[in-house]
C-alpha positions in Angstrom: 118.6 114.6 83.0 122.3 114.5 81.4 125.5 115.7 83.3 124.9 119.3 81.3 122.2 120.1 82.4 122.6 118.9 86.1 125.5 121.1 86.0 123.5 123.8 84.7 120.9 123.5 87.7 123.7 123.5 90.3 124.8 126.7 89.0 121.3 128.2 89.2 121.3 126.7 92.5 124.0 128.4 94.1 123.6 131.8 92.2 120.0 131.5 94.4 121.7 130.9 97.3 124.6 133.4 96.5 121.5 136.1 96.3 119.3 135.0 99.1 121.7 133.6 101.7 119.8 135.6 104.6 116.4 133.9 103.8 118.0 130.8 103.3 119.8 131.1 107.3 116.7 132.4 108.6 114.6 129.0 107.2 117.4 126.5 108.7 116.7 127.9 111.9 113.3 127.9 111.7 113.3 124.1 112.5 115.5 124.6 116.0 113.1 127.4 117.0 110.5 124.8 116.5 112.2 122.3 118.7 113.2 124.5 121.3 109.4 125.7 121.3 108.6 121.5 121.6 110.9 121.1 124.5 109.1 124.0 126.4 106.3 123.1 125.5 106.6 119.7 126.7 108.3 121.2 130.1 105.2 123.4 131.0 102.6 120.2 129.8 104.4 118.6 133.3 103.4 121.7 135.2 100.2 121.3 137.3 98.9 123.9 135.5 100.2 122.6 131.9 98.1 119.6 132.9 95.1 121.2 133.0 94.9 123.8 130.4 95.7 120.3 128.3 92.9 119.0 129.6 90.6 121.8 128.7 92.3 122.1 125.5 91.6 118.5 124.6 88.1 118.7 125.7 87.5 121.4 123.2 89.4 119.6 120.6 86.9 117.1 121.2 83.9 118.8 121.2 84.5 120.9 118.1 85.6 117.6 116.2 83.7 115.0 117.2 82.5 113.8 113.5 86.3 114.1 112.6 87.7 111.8 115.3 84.6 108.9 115.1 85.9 108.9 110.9 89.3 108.2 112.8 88.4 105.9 115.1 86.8 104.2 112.1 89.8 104.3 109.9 91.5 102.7 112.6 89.4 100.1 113.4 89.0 99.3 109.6 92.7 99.0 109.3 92.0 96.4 112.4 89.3 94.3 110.7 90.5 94.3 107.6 94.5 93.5 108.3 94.4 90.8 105.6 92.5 92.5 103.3 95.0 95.1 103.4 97.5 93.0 103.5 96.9 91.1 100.4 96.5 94.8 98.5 99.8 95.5 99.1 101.1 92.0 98.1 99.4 92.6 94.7 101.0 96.0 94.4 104.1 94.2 95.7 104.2 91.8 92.9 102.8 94.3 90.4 104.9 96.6 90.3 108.5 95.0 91.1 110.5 97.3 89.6 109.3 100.6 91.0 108.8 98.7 94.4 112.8 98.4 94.1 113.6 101.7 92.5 111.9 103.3 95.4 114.1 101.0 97.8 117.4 101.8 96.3 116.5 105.8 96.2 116.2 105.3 99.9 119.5 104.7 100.1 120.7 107.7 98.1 121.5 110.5 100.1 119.4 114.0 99.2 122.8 115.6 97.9 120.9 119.6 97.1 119.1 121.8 99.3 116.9 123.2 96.7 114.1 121.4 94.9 115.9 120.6 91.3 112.5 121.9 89.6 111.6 125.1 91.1 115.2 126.0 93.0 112.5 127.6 95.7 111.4 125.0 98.0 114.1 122.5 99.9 114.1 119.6 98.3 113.0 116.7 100.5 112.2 114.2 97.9 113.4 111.9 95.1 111.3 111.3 92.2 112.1 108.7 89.3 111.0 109.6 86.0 111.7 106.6 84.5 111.5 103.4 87.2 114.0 100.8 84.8 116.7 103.3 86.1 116.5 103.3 89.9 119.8 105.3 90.3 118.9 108.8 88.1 116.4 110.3 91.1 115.3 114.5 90.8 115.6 115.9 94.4 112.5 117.8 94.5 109.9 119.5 96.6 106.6 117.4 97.9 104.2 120.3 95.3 107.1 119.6 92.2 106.9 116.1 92.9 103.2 115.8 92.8 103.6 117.5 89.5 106.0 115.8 87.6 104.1 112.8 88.6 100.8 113.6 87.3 102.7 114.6 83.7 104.2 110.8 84.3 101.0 109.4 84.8 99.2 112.1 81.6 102.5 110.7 79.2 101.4 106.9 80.0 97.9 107.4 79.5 98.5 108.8 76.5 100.5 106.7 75.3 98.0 103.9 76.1 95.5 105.6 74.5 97.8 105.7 70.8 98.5 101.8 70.9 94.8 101.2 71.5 94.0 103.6 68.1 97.3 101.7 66.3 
């Protein structure tokens, strides 16, 4: 994405937020109403009586999922018994794929700089997606469903291109 065109989002980006500032305040506070909620919540949990409705409440939980939580517990204990196992997977990926490994690592350290995703201006923008892992530092700020997206058109692009030195 050139400087034009970055530019060019930006302004579409605060035109939005010029025309929907209300909607935009509302959503920001949405996340303290959720952590006041979590703080009284976790205030009445201490309460005799907290204690026991969890109780009930888990013991519903439990019998309404049972299958769900022994595929857990299995998960787990997989993860368990198969440390090594997994453990060499991820060295292979490791050493496969060394460049996106430390693309990834140095988009960590680059601060999400827009609130908007940079593809559909709709969502906030919560994650950073490389379109091209050789150049770690030009990351997309985008939304977890835009970055899904632009990463199955990545992976469709590659395949056919694949596909065309094969028939070559």
């Amino acid at each position: 994405m050139n400087k034009e065109e970055r530019e060019r989002k930006n302004l579409a980006q605060k035109k939005y937020y010029e025309n929907n500032k209300e909607k935009i305040k509302m959503k920001r506070q949405e996340p303290r109403a959720r952590e006041m909620a979590k703080i009284n919540q976790a205030k009445y949990n201490k309460t005799q009586k907290g204690k026991e409705m969890k109780q009930k409440v888990d013991k519903k939980y439990r019998e309404t999922h049972k299958e769900e939580l022994k595929l857990r517990d299995y998960n787990g204990k997989y993860r368990e018994t198969h440390k090594e196992k997994i453990e060499e997977y991820d060295k292979h990926y490791r050493e496969k794929n060394p460049e996106k490994i430390k693309a990834q690592a140095q988009a960590r350290a680059i601060k999400i700089e827009v609130d908007l995703c940079e593809s559909c201006n709709k969502e906030q923008a919560t994650q950073r997606h490389h379109e091209d892992y050789s150049k770690p530092l030009e990351v997309v700020f985008v939304c977890g469903a835009c970055h899904y997206k632009l990463d199955e058109q990545r992976r469709a692009r590659e395949q056919n291109k694949e596909l065309r030195c094969i028939c070559q």
